[in-house]
LUMMAR-711808 format. One record per atom (N, C-alpha, C, O): residue number from 1; chain; atom name; x negated, y, z. Coordinates in nm, 2 decimals, decimal comma. Layout:
N
 resi chain name      X      Y      Z
  NUM     A   CA      X      Y      Z
...
END
This chain:
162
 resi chain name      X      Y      Z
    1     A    N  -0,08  -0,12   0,00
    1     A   CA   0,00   0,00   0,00
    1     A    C  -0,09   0,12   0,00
    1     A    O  -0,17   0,14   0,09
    2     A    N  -0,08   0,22  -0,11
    2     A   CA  -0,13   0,32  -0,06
    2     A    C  -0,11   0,47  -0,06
    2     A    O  -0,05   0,55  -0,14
    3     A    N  -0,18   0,49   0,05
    3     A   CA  -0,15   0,65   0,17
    3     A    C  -0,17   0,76   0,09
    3     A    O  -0,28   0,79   0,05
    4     A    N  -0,05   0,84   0,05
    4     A   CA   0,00   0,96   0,02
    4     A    C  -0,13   1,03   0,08
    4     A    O  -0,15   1,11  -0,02
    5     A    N  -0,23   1,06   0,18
    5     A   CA  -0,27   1,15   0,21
    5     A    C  -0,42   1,14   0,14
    5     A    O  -0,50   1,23   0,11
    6     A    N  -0,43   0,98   0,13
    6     A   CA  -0,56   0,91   0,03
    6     A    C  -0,56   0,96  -0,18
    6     A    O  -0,63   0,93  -0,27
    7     A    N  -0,43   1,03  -0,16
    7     A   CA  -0,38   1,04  -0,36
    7     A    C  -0,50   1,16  -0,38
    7     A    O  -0,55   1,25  -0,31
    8     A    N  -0,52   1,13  -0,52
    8     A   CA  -0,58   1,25  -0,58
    8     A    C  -0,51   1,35  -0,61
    8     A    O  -0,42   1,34  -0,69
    9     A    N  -0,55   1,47  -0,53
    9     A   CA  -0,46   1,55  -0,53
    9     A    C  -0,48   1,65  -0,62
    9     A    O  -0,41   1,75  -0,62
   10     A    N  -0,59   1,63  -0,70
   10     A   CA  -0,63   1,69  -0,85
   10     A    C  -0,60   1,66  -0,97
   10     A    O  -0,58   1,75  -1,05
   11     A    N  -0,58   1,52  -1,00
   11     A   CA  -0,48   1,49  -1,10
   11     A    C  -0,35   1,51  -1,14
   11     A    O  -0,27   1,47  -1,06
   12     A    N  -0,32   1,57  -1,25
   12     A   CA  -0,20   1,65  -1,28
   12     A    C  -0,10   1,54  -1,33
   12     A    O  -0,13   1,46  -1,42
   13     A    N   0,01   1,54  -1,27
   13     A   CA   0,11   1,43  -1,33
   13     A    C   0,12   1,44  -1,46
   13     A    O   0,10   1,54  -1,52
   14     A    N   0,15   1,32  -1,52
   14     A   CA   0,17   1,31  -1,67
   14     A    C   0,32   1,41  -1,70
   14     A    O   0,42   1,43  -1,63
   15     A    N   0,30   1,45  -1,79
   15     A   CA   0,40   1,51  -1,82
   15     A    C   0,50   1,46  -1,92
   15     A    O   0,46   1,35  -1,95
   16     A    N   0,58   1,48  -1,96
   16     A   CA   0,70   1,39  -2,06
   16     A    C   0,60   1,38  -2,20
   16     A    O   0,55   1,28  -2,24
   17     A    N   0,59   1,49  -2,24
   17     A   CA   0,53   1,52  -2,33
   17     A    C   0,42   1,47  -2,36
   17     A    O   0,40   1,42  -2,47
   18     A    N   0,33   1,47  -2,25
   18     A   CA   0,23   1,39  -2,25
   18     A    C   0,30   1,16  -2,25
   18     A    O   0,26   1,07  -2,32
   19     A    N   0,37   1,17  -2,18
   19     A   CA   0,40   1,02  -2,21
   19     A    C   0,48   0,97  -2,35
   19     A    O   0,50   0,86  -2,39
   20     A    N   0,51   1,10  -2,40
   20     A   CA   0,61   1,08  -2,54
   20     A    C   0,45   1,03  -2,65
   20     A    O   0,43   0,92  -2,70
   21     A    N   0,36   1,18  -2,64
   21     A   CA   0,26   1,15  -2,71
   21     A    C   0,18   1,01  -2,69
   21     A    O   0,13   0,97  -2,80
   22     A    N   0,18   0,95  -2,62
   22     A   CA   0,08   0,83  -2,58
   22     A    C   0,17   0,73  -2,63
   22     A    O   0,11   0,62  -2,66
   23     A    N   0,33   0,74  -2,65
   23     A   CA   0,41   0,64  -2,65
   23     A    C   0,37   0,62  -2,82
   23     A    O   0,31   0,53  -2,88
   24     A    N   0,42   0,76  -2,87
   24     A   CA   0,39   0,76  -3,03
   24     A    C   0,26   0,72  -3,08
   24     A    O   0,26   0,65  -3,17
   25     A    N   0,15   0,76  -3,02
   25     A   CA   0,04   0,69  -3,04
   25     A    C  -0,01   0,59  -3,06
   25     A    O  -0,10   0,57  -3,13
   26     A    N   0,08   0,50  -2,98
   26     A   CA   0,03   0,41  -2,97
   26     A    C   0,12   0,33  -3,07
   26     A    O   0,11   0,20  -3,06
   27     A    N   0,20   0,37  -3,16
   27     A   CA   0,29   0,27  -3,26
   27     A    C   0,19   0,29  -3,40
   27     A    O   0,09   0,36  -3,43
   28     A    N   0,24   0,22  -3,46
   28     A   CA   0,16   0,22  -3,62
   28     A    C   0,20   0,32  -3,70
   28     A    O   0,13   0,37  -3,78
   29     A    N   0,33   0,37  -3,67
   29     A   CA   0,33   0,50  -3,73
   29     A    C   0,24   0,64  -3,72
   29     A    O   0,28   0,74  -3,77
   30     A    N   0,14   0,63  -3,65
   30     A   CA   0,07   0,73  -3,63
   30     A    C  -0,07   0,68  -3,61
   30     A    O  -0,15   0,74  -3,54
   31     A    N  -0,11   0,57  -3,67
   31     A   CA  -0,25   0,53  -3,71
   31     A    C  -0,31   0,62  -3,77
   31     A    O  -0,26   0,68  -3,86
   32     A    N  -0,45   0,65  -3,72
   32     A   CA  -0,53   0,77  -3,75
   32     A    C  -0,48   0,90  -3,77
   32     A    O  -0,53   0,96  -3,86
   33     A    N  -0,38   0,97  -3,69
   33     A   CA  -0,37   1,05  -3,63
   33     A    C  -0,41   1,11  -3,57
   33     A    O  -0,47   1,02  -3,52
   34     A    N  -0,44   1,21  -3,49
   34     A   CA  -0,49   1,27  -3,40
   34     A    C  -0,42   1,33  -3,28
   34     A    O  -0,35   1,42  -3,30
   35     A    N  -0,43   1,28  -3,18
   35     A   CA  -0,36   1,29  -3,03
   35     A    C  -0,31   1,41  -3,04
   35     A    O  -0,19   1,38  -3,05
   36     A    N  -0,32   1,53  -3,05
   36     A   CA  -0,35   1,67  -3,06
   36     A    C  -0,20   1,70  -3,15
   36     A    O  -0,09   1,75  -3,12
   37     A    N  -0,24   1,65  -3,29
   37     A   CA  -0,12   1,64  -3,42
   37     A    C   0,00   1,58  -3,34
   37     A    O   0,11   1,64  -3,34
   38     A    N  -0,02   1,46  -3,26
   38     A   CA   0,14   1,39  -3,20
   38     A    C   0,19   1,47  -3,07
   38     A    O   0,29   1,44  -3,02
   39     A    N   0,12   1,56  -3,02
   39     A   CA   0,14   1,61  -2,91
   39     A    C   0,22   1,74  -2,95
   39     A    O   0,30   1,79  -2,87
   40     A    N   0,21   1,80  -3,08
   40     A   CA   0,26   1,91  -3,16
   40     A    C   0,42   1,89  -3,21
   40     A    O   0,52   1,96  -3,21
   41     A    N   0,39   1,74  -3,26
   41     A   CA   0,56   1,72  -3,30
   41     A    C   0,63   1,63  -3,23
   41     A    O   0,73   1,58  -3,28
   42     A    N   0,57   1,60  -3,07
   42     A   CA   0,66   1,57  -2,95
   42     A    C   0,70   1,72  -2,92
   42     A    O   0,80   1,71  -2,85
   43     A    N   0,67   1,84  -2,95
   43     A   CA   0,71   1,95  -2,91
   43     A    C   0,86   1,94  -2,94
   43     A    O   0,96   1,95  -2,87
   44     A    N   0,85   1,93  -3,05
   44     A   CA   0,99   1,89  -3,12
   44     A    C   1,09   1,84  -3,13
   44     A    O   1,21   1,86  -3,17
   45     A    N   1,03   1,75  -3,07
   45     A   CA   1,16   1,64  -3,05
   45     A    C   1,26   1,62  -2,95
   45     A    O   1,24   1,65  -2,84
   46     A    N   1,38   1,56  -3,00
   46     A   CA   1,51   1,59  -2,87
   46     A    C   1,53   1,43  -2,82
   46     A    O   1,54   1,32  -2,88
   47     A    N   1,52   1,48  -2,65
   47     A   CA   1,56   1,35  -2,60
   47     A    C   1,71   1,35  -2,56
   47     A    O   1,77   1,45  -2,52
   48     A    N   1,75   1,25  -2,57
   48     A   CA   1,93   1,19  -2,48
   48     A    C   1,94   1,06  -2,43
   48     A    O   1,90   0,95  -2,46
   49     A    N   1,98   1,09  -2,35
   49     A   CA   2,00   0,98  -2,23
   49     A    C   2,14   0,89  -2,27
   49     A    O   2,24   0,96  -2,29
   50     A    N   2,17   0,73  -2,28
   50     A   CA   2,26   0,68  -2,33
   50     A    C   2,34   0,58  -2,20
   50     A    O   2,26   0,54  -2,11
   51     A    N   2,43   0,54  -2,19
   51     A   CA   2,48   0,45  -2,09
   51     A    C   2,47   0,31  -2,14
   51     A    O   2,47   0,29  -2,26
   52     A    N   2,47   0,19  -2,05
   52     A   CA   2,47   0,07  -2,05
   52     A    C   2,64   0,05  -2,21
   52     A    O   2,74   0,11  -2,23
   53     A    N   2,59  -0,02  -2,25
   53     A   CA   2,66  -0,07  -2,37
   53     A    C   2,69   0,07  -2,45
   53     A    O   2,80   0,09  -2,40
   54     A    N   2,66   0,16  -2,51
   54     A   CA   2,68   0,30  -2,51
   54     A    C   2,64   0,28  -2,71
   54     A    O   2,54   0,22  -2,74
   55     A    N   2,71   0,32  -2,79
   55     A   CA   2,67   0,30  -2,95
   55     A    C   2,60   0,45  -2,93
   55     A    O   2,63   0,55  -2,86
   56     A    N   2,47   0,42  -3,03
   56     A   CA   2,36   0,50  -3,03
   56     A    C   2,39   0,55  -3,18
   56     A    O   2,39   0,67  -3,21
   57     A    N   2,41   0,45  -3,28
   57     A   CA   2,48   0,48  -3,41
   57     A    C   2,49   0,38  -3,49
   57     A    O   2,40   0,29  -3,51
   58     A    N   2,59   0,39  -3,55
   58     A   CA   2,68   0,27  -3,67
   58     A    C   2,61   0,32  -3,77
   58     A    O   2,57   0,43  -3,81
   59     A    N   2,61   0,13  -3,85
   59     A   CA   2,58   0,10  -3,99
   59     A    C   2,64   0,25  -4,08
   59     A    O   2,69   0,35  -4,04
   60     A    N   2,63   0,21  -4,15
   60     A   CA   2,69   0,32  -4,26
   60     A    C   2,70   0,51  -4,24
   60     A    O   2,73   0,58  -4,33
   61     A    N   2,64   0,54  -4,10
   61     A   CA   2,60   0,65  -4,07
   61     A    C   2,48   0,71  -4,14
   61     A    O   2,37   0,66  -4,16
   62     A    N   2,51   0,85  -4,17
   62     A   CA   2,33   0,93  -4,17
   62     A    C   2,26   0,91  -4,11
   62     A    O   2,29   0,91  -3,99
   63     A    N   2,17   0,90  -4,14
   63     A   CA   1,99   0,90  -4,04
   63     A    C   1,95   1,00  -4,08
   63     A    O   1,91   1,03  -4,20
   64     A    N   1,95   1,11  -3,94
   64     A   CA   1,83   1,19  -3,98
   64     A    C   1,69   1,20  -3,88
   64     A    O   1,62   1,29  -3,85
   65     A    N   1,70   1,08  -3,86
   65     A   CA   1,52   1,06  -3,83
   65     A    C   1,53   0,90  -3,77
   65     A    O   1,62   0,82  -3,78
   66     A    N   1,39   0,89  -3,68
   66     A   CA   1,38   0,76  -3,63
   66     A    C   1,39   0,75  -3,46
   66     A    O   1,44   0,84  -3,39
   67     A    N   1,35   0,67  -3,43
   67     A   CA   1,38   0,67  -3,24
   67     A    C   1,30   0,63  -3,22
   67     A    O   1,24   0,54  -3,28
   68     A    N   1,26   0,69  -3,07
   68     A   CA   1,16   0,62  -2,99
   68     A    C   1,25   0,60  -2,88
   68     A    O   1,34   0,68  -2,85
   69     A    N   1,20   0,45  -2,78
   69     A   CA   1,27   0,45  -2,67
   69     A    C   1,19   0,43  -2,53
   69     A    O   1,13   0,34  -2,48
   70     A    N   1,22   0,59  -2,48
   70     A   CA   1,14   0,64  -2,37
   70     A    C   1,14   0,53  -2,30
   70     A    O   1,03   0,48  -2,27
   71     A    N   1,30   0,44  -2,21
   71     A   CA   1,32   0,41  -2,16
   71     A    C   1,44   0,32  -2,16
   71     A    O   1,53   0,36  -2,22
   72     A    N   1,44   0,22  -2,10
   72     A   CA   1,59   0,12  -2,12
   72     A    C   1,56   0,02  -2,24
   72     A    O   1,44   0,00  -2,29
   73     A    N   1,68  -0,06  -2,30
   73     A   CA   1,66  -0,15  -2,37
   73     A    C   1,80  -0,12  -2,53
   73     A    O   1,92  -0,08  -2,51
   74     A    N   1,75  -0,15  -2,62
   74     A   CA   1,84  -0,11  -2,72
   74     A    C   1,84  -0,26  -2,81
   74     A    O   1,73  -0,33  -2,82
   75     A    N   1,96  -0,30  -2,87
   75     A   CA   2,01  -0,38  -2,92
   75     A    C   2,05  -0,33  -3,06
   75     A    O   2,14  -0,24  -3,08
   76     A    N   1,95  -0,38  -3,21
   76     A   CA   1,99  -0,37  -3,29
   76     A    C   2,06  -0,47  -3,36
   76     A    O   2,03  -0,59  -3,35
   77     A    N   2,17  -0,43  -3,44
   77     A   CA   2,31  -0,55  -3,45
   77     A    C   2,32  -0,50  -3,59
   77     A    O   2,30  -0,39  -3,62
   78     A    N   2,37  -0,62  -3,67
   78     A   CA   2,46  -0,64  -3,79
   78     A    C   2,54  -0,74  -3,78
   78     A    O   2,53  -0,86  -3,79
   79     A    N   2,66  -0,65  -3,73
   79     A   CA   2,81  -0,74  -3,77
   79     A    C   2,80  -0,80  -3,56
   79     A    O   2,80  -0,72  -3,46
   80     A    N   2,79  -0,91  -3,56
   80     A   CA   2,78  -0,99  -3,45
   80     A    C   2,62  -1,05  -3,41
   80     A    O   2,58  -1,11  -3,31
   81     A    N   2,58  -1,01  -3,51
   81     A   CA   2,43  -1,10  -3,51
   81     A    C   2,29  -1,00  -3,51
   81     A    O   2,23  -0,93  -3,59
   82     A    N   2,26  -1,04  -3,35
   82     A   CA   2,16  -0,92  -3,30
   82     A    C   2,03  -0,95  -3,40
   82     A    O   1,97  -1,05  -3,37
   83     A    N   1,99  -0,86  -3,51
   83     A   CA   1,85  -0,86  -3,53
   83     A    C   1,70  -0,80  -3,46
   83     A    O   1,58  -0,82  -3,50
   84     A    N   1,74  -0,75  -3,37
   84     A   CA   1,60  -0,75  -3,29
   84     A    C   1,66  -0,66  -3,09
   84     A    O   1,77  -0,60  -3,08
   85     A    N   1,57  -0,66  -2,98
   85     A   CA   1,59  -0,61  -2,86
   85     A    C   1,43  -0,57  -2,88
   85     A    O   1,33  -0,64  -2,91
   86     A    N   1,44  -0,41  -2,84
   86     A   CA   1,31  -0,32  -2,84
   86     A    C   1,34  -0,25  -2,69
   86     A    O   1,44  -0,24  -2,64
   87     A    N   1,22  -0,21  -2,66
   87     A   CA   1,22  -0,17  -2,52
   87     A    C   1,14  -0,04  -2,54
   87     A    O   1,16   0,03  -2,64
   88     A    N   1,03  -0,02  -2,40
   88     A   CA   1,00   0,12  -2,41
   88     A    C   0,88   0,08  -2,51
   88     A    O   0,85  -0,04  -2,55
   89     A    N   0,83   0,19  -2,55
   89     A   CA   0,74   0,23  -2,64
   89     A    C   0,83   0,20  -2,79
   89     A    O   0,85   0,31  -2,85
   90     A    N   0,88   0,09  -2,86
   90     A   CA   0,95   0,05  -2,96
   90     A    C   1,01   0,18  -3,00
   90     A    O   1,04   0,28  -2,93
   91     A    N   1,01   0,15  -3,19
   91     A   CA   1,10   0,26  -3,25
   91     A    C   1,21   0,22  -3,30
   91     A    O   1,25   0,11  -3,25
   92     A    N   1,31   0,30  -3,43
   92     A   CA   1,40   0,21  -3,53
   92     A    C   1,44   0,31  -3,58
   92     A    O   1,43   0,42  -3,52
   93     A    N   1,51   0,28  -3,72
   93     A   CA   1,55   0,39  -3,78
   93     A    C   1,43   0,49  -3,85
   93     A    O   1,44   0,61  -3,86
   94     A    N   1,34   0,43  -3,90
   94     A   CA   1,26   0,49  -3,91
   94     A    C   1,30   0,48  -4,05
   94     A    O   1,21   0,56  -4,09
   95     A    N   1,34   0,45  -4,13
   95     A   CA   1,43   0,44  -4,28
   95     A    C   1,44   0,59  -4,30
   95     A    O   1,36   0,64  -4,37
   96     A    N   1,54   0,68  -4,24
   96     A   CA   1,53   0,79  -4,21
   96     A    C   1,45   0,87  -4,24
   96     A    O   1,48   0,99  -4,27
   97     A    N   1,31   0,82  -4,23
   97     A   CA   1,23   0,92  -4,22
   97     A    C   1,19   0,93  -4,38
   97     A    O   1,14   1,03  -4,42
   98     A    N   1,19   0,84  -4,44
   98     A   CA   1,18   0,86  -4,62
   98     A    C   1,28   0,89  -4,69
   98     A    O   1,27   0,98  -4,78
   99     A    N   1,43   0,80  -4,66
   99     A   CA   1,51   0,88  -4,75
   99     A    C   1,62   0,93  -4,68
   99     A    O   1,60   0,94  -4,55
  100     A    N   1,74   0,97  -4,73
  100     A   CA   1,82   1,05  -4,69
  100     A    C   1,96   0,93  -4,69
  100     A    O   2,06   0,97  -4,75
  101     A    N   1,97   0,81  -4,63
  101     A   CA   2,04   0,71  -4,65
  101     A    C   2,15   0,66  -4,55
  101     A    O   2,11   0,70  -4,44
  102     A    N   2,25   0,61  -4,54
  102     A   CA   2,27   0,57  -4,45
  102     A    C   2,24   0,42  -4,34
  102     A    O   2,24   0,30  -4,38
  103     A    N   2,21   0,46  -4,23
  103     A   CA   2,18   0,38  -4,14
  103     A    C   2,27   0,20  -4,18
  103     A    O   2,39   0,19  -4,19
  104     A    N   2,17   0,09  -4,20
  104     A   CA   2,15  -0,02  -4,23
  104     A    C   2,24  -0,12  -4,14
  104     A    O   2,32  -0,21  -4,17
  105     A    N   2,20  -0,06  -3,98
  105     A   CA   2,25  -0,16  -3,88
  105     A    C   2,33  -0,08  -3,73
  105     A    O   2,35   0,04  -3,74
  106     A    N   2,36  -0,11  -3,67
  106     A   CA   2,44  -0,06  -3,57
  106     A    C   2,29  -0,06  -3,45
  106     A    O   2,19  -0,13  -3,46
  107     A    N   2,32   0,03  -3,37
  107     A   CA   2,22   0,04  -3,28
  107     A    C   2,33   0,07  -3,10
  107     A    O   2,43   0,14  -3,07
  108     A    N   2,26  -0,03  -3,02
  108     A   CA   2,38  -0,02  -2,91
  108     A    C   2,23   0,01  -2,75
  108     A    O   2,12  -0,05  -2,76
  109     A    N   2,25   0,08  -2,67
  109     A   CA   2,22   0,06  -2,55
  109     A    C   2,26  -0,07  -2,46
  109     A    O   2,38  -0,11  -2,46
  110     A    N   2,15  -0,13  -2,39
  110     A   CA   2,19  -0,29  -2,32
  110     A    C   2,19  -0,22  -2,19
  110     A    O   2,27  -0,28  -2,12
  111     A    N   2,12  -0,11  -2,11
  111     A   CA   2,13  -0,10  -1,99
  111     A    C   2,11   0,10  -2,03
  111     A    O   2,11   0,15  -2,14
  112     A    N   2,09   0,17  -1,90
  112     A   CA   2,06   0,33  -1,89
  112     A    C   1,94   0,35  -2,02
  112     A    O   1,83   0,30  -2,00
  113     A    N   1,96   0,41  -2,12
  113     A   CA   1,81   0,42  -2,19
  113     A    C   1,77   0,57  -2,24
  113     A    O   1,86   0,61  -2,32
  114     A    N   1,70   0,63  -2,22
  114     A   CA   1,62   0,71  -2,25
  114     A    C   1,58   0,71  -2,41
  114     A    O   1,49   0,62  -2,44
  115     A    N   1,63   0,78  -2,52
  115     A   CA   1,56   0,82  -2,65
  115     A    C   1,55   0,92  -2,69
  115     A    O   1,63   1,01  -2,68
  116     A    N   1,43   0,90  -2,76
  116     A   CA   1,38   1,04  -2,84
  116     A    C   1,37   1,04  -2,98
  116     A    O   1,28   0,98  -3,05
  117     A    N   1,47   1,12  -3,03
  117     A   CA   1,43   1,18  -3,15
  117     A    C   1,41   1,22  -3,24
  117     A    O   1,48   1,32  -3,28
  118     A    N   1,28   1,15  -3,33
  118     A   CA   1,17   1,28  -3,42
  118     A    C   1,27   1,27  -3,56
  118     A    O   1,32   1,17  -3,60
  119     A    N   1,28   1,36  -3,59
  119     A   CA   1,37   1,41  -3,68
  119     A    C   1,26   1,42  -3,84
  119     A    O   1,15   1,46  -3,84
  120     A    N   1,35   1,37  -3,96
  120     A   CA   1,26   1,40  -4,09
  120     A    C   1,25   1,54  -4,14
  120     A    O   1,19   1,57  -4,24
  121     A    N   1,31   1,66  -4,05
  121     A   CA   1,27   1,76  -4,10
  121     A    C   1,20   1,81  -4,04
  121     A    O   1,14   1,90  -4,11
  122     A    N   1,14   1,79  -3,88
  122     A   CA   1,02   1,87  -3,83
  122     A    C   0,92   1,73  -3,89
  122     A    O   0,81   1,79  -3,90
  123     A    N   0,90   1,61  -3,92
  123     A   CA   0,83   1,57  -4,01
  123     A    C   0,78   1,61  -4,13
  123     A    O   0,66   1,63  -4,14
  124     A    N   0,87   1,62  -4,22
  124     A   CA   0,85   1,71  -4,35
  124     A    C   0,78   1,87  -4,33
  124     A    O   0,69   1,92  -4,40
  125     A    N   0,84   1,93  -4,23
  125     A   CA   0,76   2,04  -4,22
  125     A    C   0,63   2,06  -4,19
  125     A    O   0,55   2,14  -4,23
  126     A    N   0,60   1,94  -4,06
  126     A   CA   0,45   1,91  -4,06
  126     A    C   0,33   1,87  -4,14
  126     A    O   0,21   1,90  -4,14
  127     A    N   0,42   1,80  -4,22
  127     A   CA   0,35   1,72  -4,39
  127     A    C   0,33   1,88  -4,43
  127     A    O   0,24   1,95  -4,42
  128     A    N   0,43   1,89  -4,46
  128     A   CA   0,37   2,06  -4,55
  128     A    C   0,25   2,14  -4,46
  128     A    O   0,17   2,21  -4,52
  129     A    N   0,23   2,13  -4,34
  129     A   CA   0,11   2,23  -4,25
  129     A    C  -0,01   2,13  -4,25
  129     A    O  -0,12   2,17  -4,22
  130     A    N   0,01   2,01  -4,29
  130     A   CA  -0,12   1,92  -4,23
  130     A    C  -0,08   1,77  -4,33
  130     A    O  -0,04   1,66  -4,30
  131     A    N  -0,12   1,84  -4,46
  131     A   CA  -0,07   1,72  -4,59
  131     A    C  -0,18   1,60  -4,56
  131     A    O  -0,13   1,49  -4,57
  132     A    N  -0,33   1,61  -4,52
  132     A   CA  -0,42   1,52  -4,53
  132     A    C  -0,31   1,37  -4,41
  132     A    O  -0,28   1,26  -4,43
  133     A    N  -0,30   1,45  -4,29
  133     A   CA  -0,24   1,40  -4,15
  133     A    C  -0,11   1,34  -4,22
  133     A    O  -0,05   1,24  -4,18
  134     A    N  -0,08   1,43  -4,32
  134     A   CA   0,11   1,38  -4,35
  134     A    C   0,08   1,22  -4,48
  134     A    O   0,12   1,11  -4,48
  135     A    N  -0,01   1,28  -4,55
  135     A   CA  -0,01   1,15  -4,62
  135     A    C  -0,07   1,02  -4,52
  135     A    O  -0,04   0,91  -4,54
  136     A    N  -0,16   1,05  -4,42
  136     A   CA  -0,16   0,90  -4,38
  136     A    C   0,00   0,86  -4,30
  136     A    O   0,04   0,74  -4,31
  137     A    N   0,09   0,97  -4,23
  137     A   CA   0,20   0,89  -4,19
  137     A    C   0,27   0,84  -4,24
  137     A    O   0,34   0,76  -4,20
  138     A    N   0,25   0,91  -4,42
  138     A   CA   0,34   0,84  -4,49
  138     A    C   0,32   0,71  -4,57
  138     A    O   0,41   0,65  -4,63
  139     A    N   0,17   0,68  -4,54
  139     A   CA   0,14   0,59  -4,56
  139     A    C   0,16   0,44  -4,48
  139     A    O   0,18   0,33  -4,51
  140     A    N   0,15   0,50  -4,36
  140     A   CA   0,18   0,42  -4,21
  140     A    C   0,34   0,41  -4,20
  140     A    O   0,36   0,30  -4,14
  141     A    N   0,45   0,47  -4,23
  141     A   CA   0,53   0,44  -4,32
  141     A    C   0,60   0,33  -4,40
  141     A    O   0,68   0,24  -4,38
  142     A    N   0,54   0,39  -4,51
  142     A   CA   0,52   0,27  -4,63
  142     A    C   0,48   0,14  -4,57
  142     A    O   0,52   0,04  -4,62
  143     A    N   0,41   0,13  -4,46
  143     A   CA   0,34  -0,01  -4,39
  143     A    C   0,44  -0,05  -4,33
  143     A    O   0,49  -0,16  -4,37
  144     A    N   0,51   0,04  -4,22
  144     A   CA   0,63  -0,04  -4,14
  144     A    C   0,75  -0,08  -4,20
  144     A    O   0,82  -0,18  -4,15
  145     A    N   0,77  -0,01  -4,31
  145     A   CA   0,87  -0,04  -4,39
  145     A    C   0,90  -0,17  -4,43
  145     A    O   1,00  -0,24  -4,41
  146     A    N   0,72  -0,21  -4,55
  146     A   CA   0,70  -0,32  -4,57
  146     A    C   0,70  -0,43  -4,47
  146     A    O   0,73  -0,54  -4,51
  147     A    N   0,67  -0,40  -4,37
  147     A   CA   0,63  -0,52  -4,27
  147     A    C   0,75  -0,54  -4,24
  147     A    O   0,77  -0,66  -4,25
  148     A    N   0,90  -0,47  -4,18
  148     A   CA   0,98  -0,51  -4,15
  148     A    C   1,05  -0,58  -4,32
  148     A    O   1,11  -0,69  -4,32
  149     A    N   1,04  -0,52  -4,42
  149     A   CA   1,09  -0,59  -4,55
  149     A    C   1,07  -0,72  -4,55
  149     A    O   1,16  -0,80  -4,56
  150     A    N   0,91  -0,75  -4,54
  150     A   CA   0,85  -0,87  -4,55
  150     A    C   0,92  -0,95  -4,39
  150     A    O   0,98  -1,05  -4,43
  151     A    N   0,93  -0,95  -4,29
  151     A   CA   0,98  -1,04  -4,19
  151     A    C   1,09  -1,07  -4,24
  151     A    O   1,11  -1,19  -4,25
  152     A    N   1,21  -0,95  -4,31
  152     A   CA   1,39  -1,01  -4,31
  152     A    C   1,39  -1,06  -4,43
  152     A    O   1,50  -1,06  -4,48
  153     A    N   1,27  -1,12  -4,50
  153     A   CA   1,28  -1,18  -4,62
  153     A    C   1,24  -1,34  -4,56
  153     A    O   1,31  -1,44  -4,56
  154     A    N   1,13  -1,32  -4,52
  154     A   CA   1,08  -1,44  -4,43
  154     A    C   1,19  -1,54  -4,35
  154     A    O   1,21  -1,66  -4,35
  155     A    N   1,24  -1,41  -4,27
  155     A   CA   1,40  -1,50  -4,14
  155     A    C   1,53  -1,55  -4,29
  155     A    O   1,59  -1,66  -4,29
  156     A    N   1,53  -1,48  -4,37
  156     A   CA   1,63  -1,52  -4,49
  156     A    C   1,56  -1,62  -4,54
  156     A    O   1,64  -1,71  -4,56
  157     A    N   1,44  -1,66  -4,58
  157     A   CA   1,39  -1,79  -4,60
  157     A    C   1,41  -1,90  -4,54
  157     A    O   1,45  -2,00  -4,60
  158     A    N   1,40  -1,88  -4,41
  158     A   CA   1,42  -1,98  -4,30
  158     A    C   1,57  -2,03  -4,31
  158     A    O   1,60  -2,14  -4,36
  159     A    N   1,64  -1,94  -4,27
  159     A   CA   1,78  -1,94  -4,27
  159     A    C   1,80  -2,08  -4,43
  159     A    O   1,82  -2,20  -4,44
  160     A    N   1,79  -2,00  -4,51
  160     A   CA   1,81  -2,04  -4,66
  160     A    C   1,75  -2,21  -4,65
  160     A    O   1,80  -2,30  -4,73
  161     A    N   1,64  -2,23  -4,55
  161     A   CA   1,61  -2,38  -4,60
  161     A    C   1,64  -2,45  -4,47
  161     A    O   1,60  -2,56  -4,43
  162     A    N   1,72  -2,38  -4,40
  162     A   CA   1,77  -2,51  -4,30
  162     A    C   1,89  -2,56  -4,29
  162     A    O   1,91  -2,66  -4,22
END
């Protein structure tokens, strides 16, 4: 256990901002980025707090950006049939952030959760201040995209041969 009077009383609590940045950081969407650049467009970003079973947003809606989830657990669903449970750090919806489409799958809260967010127009606007920085996210991007392409081709494979 330890004594409150034993704490460093020099260390500055993390701040949201600071834990939003480290969160984004640390996802593949922001490979070779610079801590500094993600700390600029967490300025930006809007957080909301959601309740236990709480619709975050339905298939066939606009996306105008992707999610991060500060906190809690989120349930992405098509129809009846859960395709994935992400927790903290995890994104979604990141589709959004390339085109202008509607949302693919239903997204629901499983308990209290905390999300944030980053929207494709303070994205886009950053691309225009910091194109070298914007083409790698959109490159990093194009990666997640694929990678999630490539898995729901793979799980439809499976499906398909059993």
């Amino acid at each position: 256990m330890s004594d409150p009077i034993w704490a460093n009383l020099f260390r500055k609590p993390h701040s949201l901002r600071d834990q939003l940045a480290a969160l984004l950081t640390a996802t593949p969407l922001f490979d070779d980025v610079p801590q500094r650049e993600v700390r600029r467009l967490v300025a930006n970003m809007h957080a909301r707090d959601y309740a236990s079973d709480e619709r975050i947003f339905s298939t066939g809606e606009r996306g105008a950006g992707a999610v991060l989830i500060h906190s809690g657990l989120v349930s992405i669903r098509s129809g009846d049939v859960e395709l994935a449970r992400l927790s903290v750090g995890d994104f979604f919806g990141e589709i959004a952030l390339a085109i202008d489409e509607p949302r693919t799958a239903d997204a629901v809260a499983l308990e209290p959760t905390r999300l944030v967010f980053l929207l494709r127009a303070d994205i886009e606007e950053w691309m225009e201040r910091s194109p070298v920085l914007g083409g790698r996210f959109a490159l990093n991007l194009a990666r997640v995209i694929a990678a999630r392409l490539r898995h729901a081709n793979e799980m439809l494979s499976r499906r398909g041969n059993a």
